[in-house]
PQR file of N, CA, C, O and H, with PARSE charges and radii, in Angstrom:
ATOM      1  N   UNK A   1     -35.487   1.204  83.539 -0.4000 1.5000
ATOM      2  CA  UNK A   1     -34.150   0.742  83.254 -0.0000 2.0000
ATOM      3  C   UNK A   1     -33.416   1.838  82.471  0.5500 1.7000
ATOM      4  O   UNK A   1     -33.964   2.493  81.584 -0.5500 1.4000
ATOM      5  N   UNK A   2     -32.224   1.986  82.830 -0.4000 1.5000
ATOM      6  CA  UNK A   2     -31.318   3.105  81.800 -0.0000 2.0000
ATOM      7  C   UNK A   2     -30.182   2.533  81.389  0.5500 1.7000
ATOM      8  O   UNK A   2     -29.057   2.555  81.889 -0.5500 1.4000
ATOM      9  H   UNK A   2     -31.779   1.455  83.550  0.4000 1.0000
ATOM     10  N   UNK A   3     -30.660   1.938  80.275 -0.4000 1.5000
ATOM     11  CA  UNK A   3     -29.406   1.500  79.750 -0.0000 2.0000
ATOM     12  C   UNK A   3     -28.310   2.442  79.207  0.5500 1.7000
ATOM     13  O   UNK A   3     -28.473   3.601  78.827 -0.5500 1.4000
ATOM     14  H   UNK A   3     -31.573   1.920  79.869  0.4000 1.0000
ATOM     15  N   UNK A   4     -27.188   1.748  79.238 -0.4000 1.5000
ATOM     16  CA  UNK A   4     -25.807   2.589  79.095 -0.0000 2.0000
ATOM     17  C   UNK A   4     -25.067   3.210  77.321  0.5500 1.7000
ATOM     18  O   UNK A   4     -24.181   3.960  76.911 -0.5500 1.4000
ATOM     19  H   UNK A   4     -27.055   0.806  79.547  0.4000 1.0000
ATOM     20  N   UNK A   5     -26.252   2.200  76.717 -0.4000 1.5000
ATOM     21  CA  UNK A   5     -26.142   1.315  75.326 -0.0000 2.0000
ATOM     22  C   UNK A   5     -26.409   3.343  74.925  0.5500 1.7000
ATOM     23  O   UNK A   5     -25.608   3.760  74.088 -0.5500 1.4000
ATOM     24  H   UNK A   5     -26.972   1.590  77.051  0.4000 1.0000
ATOM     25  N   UNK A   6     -27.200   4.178  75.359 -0.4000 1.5000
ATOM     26  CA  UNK A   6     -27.712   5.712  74.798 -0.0000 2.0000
ATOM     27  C   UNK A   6     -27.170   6.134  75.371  0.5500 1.7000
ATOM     28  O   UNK A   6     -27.997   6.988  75.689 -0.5500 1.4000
ATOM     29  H   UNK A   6     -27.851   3.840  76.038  0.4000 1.0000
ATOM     30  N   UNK A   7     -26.192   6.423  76.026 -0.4000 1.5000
ATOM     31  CA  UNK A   7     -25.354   7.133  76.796 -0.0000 2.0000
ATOM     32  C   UNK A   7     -24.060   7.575  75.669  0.5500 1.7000
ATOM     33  O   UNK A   7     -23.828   6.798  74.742 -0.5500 1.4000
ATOM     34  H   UNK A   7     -25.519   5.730  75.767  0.4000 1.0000
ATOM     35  N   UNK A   8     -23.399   8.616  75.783 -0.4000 1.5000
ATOM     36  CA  UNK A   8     -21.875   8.641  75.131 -0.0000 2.0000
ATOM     37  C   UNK A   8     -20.840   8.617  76.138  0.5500 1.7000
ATOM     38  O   UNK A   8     -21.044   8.480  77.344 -0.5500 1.4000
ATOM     39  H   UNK A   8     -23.587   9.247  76.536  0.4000 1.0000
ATOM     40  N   UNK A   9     -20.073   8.713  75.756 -0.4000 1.5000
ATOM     41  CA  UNK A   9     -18.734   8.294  76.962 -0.0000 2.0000
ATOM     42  C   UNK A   9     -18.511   9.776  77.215  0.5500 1.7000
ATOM     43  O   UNK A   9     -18.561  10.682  76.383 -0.5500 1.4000
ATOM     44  H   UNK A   9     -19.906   8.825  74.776  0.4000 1.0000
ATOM     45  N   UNK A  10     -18.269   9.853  78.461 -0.4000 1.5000
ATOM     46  CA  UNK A  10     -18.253  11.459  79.226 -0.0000 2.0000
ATOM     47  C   UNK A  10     -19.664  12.233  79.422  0.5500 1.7000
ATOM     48  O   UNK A  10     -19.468  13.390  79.794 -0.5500 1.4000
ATOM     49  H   UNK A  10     -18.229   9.116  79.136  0.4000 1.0000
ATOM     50  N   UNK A  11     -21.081  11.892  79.267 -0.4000 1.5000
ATOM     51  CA  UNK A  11     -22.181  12.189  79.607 -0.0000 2.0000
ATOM     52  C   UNK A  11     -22.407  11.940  81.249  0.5500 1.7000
ATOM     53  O   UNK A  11     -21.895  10.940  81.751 -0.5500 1.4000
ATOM     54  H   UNK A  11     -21.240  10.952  78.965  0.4000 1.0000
ATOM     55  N   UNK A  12     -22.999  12.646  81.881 -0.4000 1.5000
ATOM     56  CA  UNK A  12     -23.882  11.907  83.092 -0.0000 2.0000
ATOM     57  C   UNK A  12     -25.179  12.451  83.152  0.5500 1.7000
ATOM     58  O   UNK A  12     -25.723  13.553  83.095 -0.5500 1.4000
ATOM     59  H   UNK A  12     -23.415  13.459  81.474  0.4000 1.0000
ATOM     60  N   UNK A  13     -25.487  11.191  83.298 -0.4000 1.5000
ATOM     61  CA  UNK A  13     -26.955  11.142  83.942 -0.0000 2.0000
ATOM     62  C   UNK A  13     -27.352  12.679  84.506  0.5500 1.7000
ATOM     63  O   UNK A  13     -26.322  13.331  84.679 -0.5500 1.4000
ATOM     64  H   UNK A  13     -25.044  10.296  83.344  0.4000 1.0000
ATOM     65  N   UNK A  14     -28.240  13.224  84.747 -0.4000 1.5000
ATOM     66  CA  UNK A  14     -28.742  13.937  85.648 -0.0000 2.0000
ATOM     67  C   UNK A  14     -30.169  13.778  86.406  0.5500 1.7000
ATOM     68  O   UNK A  14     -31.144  14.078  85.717 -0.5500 1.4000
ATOM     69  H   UNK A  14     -29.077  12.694  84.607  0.4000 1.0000
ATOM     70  N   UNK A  15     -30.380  13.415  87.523 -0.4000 1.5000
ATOM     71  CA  UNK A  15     -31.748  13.143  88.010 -0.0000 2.0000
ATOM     72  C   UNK A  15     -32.289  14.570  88.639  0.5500 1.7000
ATOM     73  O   UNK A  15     -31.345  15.165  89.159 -0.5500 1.4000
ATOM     74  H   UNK A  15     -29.587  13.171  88.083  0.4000 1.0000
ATOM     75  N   UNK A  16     -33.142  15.065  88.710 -0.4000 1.5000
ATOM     76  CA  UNK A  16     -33.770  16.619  89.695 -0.0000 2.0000
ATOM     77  C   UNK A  16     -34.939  15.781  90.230  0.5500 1.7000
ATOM     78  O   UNK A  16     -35.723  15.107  89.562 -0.5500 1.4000
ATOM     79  H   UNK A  16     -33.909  14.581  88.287  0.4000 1.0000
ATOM     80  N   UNK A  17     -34.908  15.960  91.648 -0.4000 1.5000
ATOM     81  CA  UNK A  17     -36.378  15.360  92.178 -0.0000 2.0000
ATOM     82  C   UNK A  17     -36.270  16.857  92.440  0.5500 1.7000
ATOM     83  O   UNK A  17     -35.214  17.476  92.576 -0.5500 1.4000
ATOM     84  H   UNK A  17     -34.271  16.507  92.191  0.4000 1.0000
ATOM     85  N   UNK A  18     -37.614  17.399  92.497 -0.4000 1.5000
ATOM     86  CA  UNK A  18     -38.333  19.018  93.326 -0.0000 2.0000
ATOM     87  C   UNK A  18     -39.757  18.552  93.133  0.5500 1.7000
ATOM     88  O   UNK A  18     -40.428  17.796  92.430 -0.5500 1.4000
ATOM     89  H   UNK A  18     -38.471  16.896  92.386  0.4000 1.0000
ATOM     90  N   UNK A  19     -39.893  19.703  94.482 -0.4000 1.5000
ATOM     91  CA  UNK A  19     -41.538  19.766  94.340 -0.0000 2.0000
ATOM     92  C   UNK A  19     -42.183  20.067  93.664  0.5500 1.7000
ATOM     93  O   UNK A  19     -41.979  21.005  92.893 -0.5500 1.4000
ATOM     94  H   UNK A  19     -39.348  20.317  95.054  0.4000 1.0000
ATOM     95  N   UNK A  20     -43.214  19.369  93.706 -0.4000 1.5000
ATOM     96  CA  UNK A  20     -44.704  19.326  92.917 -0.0000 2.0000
ATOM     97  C   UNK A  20     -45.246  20.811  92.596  0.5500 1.7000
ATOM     98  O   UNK A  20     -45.047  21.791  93.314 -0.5500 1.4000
ATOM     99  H   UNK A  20     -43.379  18.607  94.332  0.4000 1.0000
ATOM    100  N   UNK A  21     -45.829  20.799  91.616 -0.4000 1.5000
ATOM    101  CA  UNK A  21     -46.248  22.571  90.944 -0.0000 2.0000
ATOM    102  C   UNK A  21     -47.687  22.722  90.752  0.5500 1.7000
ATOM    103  O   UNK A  21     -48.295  23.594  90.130 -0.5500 1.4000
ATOM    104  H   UNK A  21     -45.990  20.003  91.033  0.4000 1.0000
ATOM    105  N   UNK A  22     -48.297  21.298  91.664 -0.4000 1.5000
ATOM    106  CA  UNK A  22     -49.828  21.178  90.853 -0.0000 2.0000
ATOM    107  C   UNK A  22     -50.112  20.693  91.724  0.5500 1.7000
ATOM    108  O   UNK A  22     -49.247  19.988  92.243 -0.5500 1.4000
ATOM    109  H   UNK A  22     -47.804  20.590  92.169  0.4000 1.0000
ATOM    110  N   UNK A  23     -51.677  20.791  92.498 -0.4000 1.5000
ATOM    111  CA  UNK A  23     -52.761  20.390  92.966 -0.0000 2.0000
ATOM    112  C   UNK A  23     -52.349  18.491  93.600  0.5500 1.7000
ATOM    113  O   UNK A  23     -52.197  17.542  92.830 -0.5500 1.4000
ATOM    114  H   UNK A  23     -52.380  21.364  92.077  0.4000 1.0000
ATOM    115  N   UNK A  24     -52.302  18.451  94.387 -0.4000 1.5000
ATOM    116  CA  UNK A  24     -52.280  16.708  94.920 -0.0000 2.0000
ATOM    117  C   UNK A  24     -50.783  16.225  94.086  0.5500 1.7000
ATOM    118  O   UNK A  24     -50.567  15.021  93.945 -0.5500 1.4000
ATOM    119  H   UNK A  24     -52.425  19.221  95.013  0.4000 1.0000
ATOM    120  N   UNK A  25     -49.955  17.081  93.646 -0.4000 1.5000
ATOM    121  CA  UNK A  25     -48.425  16.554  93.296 -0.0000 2.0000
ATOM    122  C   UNK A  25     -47.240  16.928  94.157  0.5500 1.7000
ATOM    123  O   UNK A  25     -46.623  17.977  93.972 -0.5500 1.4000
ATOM    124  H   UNK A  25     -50.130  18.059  93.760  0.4000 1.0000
ATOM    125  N   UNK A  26     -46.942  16.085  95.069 -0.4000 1.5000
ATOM    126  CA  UNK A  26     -45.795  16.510  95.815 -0.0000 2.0000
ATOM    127  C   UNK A  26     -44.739  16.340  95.417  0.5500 1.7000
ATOM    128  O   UNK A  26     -43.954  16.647  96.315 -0.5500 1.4000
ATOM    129  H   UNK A  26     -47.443  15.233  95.219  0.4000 1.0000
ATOM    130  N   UNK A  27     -43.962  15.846  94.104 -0.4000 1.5000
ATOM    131  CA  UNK A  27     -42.634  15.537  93.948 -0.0000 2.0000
ATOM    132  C   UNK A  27     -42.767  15.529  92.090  0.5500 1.7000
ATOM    133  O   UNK A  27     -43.432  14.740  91.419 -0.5500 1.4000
ATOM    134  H   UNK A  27     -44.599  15.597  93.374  0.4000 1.0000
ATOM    135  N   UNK A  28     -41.916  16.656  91.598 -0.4000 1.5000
ATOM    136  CA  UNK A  28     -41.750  15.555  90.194 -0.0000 2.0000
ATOM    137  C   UNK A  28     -40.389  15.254  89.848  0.5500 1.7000
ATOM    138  O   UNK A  28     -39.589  16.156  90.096 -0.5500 1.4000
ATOM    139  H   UNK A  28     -41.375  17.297  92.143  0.4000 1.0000
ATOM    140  N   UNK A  29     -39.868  14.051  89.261 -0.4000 1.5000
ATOM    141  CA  UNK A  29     -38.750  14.180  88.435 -0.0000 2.0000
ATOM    142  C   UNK A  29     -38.052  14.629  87.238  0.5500 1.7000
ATOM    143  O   UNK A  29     -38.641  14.260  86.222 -0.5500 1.4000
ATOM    144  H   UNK A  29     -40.518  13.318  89.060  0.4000 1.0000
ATOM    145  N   UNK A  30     -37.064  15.258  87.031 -0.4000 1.5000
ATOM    146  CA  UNK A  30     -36.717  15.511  85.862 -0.0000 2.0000
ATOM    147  C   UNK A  30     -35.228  14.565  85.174  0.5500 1.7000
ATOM    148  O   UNK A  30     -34.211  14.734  85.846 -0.5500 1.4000
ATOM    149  H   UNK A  30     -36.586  15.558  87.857  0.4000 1.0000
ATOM    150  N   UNK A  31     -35.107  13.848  84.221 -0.4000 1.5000
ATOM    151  CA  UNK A  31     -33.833  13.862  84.008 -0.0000 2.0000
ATOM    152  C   UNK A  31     -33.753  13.911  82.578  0.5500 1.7000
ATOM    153  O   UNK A  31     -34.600  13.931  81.686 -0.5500 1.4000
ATOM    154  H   UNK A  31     -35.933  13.710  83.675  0.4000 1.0000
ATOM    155  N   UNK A  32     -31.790  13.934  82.621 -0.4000 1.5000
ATOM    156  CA  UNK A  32     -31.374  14.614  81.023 -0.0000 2.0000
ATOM    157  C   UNK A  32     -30.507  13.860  81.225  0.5500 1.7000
ATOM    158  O   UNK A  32     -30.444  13.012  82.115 -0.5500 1.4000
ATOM    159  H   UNK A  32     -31.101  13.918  83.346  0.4000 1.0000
ATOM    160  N   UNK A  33     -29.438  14.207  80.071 -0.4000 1.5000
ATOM    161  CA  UNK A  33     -28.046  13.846  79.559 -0.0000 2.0000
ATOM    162  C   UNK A  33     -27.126  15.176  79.944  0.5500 1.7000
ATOM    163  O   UNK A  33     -27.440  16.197  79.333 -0.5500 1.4000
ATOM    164  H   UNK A  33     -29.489  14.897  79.348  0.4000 1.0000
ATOM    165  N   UNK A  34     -26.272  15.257  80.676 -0.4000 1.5000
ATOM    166  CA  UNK A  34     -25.492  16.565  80.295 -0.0000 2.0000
ATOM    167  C   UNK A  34     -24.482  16.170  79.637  0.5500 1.7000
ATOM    168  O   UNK A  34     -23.902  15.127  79.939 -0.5500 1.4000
ATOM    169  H   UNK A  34     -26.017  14.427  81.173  0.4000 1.0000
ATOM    170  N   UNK A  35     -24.041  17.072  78.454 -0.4000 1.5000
ATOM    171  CA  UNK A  35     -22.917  16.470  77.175 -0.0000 2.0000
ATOM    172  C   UNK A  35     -21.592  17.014  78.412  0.5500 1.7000
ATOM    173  O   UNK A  35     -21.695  17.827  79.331 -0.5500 1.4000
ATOM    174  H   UNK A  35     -24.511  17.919  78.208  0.4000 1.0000
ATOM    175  N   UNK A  36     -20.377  16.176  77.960 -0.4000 1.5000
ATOM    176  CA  UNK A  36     -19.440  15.864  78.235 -0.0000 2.0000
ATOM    177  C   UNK A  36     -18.686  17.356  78.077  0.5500 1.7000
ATOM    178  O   UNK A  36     -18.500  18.076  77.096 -0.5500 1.4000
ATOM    179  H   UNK A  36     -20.294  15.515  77.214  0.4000 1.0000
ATOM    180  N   UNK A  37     -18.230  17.528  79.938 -0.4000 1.5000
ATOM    181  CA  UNK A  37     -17.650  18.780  80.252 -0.0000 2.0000
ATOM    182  C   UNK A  37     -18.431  19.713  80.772  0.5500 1.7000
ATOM    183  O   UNK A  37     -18.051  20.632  81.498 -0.5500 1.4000
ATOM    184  H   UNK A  37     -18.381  16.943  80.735  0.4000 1.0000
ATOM    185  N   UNK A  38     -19.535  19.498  80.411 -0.4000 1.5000
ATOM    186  CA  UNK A  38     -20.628  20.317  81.303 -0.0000 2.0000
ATOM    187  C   UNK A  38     -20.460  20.283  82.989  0.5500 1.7000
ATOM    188  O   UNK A  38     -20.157  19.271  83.622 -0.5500 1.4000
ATOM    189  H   UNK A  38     -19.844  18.752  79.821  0.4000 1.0000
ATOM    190  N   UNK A  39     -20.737  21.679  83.601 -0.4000 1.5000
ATOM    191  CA  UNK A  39     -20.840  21.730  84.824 -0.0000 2.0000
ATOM    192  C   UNK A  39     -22.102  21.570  85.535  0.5500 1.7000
ATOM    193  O   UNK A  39     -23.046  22.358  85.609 -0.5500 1.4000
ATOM    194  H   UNK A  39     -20.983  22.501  83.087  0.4000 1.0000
ATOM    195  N   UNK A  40     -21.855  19.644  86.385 -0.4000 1.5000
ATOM    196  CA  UNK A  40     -22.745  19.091  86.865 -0.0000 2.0000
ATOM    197  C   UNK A  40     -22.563  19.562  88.590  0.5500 1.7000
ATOM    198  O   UNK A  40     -21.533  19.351  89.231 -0.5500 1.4000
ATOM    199  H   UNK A  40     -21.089  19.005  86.325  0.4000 1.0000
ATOM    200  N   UNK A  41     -23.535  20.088  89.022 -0.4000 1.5000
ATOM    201  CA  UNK A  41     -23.085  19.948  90.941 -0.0000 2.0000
ATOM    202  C   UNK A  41     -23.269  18.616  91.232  0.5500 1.7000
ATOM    203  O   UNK A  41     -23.979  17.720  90.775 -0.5500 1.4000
ATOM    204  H   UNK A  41     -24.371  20.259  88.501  0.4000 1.0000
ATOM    205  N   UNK A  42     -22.272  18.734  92.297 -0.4000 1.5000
ATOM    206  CA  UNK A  42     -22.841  17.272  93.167 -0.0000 2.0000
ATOM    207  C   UNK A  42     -24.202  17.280  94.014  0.5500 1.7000
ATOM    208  O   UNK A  42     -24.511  18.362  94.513 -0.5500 1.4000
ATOM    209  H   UNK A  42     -21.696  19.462  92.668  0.4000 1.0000
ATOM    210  N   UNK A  43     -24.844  16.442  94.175 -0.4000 1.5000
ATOM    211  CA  UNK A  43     -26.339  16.185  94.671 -0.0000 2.0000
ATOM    212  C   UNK A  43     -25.762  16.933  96.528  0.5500 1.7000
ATOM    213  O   UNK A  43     -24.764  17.144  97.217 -0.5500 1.4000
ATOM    214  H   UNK A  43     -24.593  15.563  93.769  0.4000 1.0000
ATOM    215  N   UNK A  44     -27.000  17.034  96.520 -0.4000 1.5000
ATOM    216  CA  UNK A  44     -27.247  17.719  97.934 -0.0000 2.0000
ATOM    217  C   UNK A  44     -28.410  17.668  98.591  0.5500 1.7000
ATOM    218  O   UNK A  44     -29.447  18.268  98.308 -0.5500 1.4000
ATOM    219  H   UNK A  44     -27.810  16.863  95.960  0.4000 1.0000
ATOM    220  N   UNK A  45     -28.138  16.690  99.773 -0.4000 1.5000
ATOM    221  CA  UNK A  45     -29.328  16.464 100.465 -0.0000 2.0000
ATOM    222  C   UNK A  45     -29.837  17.476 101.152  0.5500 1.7000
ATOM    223  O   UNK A  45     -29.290  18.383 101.779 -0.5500 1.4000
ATOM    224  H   UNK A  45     -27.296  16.203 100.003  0.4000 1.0000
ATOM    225  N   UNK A  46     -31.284  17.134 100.903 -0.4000 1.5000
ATOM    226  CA  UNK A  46     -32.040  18.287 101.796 -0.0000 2.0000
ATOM    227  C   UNK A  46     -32.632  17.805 102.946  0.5500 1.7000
ATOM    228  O   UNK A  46     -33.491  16.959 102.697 -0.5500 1.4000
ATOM    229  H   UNK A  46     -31.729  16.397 100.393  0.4000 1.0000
ATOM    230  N   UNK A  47     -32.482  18.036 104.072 -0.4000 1.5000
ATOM    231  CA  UNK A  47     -33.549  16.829 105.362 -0.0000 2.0000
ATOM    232  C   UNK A  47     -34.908  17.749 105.272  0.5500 1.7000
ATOM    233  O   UNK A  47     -35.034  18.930 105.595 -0.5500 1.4000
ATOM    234  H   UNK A  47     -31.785  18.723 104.275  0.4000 1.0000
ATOM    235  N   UNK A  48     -35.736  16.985 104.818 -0.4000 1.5000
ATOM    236  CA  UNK A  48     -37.545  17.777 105.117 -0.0000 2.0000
ATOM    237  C   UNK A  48     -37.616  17.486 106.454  0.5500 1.7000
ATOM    238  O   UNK A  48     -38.028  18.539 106.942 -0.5500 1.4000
ATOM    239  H   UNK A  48     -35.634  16.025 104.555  0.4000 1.0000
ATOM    240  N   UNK A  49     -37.442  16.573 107.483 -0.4000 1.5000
ATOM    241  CA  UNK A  49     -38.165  15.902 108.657 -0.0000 2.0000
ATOM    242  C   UNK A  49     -38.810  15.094 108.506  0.5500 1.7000
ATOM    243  O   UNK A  49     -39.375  14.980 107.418 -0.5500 1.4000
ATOM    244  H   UNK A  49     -37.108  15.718 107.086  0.4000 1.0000
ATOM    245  N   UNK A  50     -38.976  14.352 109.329 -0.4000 1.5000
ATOM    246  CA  UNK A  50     -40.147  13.022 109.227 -0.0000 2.0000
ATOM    247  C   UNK A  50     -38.860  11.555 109.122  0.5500 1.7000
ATOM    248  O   UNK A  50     -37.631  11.509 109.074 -0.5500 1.4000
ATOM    249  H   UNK A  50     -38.518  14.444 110.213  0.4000 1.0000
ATOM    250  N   UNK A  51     -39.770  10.711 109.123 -0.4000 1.5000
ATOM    251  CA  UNK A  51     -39.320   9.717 108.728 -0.0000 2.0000
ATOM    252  C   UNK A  51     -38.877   9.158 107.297  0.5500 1.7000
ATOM    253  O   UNK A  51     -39.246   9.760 106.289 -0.5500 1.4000
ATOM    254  H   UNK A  51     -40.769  10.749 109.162  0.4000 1.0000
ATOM    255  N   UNK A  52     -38.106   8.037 107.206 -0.4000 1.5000
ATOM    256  CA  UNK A  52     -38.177   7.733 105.457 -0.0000 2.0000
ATOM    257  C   UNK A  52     -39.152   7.008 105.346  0.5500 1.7000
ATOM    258  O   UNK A  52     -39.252   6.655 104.171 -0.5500 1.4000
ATOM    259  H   UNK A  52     -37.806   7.548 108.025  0.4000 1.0000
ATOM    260  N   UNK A  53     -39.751   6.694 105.825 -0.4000 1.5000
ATOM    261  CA  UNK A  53     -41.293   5.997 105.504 -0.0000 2.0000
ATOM    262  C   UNK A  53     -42.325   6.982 105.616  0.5500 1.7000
ATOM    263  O   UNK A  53     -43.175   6.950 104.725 -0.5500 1.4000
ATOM    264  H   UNK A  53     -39.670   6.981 106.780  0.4000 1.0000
ATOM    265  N   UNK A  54     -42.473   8.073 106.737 -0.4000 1.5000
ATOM    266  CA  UNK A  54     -43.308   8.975 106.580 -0.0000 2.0000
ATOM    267  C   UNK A  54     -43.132   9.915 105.222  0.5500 1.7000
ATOM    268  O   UNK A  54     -44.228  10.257 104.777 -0.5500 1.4000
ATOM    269  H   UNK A  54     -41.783   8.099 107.461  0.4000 1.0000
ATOM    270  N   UNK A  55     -42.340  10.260 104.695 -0.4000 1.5000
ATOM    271  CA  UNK A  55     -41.767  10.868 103.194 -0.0000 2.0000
ATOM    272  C   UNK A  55     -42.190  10.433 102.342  0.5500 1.7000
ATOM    273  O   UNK A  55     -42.593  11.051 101.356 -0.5500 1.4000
ATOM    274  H   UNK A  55     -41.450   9.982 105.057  0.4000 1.0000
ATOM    275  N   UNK A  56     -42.214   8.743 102.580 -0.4000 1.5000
ATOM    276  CA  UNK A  56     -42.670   7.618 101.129 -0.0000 2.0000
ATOM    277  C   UNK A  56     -43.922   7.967 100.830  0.5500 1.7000
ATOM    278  O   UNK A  56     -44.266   8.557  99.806 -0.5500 1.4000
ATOM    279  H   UNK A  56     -41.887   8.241 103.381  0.4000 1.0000
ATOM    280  N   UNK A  57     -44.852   7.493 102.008 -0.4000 1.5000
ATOM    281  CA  UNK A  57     -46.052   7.655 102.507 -0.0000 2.0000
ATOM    282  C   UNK A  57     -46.801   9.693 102.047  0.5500 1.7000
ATOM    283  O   UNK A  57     -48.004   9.947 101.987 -0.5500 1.4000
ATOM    284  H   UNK A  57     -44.572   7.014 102.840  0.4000 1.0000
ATOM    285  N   UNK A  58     -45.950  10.483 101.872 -0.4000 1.5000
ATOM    286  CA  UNK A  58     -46.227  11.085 101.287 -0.0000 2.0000
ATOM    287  C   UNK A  58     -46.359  12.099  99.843  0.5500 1.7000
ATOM    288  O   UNK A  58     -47.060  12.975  99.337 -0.5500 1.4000
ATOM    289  H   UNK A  58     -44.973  10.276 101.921  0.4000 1.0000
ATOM    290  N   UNK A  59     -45.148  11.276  99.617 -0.4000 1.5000
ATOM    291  CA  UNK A  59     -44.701  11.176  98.203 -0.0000 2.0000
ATOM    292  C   UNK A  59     -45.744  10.512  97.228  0.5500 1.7000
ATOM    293  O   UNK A  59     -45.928  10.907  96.077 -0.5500 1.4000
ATOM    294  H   UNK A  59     -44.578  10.565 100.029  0.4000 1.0000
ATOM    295  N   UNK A  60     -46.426   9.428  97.834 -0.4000 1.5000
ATOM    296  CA  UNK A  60     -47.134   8.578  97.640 -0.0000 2.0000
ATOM    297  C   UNK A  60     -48.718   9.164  97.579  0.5500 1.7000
ATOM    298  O   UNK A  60     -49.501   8.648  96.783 -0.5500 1.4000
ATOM    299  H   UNK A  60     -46.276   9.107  98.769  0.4000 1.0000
ATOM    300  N   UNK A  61     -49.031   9.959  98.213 -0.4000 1.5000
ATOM    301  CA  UNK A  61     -50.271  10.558  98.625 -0.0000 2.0000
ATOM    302  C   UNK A  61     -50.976   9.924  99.614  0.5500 1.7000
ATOM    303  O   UNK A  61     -52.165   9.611  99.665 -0.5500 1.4000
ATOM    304  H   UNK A  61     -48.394  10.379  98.861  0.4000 1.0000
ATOM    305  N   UNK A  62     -50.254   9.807 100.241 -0.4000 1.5000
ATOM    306  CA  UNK A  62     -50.867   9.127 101.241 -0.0000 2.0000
ATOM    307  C   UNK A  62     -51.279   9.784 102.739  0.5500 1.7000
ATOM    308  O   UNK A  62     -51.835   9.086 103.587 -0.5500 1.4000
ATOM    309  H   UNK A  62     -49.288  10.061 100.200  0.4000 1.0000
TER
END
């Protein structure tokens, strides 16, 4: 849950999914706060291939 209650007004969120850096880790997340005025990019999809269930399924270790 991320509540809004730690947030300041003009912050956003930032989420980073990238790949894994270690042995059997395919994905890690990172997130922060960027303070207000900071230069955020907009998200940008990347297509790997596969399915969205085949992705899950390997995200997953599966």
């Amino acid at each position: 849950m991320i509540s809004p209650k730690f947030m300041r007004s003009g912050e956003t969120l930032v989420l980073e999914f990238r790949l894994g850096n270690a042995p059997g880790v395919g994905w890690s997340l990172g997130t922060y706060l960027a303070k207000p005025g900071s230069a955020v990019r907009p998200c940008t999809l990347v297509d790997e291939g596969g399915t969205d269930a085949e992705q899950a399924g390997e995200m997953a270790g599966r």
